[in-house]
C-alpha positions as MATLAB code, in Angstrom:
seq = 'XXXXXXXXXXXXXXXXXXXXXXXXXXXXXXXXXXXXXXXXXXXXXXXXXXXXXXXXXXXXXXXXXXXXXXXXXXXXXXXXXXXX';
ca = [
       0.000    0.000    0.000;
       1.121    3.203   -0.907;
       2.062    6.222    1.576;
      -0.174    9.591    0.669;
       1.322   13.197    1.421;
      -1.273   15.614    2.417;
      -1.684   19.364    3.553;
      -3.978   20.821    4.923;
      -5.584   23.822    3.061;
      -6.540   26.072    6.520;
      -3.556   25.829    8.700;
      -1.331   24.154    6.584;
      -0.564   21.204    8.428;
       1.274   18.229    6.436;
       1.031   14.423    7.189;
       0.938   11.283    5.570;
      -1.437    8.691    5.379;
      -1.044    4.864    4.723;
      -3.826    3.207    2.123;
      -4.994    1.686   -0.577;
      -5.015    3.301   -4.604;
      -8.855    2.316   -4.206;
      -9.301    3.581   -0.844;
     -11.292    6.997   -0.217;
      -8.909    9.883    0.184;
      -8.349   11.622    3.075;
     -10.450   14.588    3.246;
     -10.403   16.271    6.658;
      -7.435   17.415    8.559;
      -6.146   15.001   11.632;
      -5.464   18.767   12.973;
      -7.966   21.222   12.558;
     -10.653   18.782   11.117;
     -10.887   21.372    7.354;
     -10.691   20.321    4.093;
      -7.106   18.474    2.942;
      -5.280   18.305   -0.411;
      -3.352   15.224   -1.353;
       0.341   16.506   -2.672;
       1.871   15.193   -5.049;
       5.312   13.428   -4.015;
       8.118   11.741   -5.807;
       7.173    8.136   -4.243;
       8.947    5.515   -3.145;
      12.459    4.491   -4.063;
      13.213    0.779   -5.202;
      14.195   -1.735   -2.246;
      16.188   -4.403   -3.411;
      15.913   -7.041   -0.690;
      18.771  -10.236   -0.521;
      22.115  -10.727   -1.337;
      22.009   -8.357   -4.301;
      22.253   -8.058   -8.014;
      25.615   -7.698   -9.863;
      26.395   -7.501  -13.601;
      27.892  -10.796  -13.428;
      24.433  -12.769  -12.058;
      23.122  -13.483  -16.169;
      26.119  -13.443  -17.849;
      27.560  -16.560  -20.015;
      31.098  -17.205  -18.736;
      33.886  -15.175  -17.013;
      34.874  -11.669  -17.798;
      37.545  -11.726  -15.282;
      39.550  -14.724  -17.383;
      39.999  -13.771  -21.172;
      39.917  -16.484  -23.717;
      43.601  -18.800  -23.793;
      45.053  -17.941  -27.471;
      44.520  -20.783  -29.941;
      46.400  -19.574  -32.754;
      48.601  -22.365  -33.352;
      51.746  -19.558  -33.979;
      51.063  -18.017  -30.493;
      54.157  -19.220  -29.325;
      55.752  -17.739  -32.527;
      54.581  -14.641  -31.092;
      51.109  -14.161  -33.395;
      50.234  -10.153  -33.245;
      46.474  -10.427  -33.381;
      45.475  -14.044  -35.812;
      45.948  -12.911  -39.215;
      47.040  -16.607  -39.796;
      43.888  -18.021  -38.709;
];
């Protein structure tokens, strides 16, 4: 459920309220008991919950370790496999 920001609209009082989307709105201040507008406010930020997510979690083989060179001239000292 999502958190509401409110203010009032007589005596500017500001509070949040805890509901529903299809809940009724808050309407009266907790305060002074007059009419409320609902703000508008940036929401909440993501929560990633666990051990976390890296880069490496979907990826097909190692980064870290490059392919070994299979050029058969490698010991030759091959500059980049032209003789491939």
């Amino acid at each position: 459920m999502p958190t509401y920001d409110y203010e009032c609209t007589k005596c500017g009082h500001t509070f949040e309220a805890f509901h529903g989307m299809n809940d009724k709105a808050v309407e009266k201040c907790p305060k002074c008991g007059k009419k409320v507008k609902r703000l508008i406010s940036s929401g909440a930020g993501i929560i990633f919950k666990g051990t976390g997510f890296y880069a490496t979690d979907y990826r097909k083989g190692s980064r870290t370790n490059p392919p070994k060179n299979t050029c058969p001239k490698a010991k030759e000292g091959c500059g980049g496999c032209e003789h491939a």
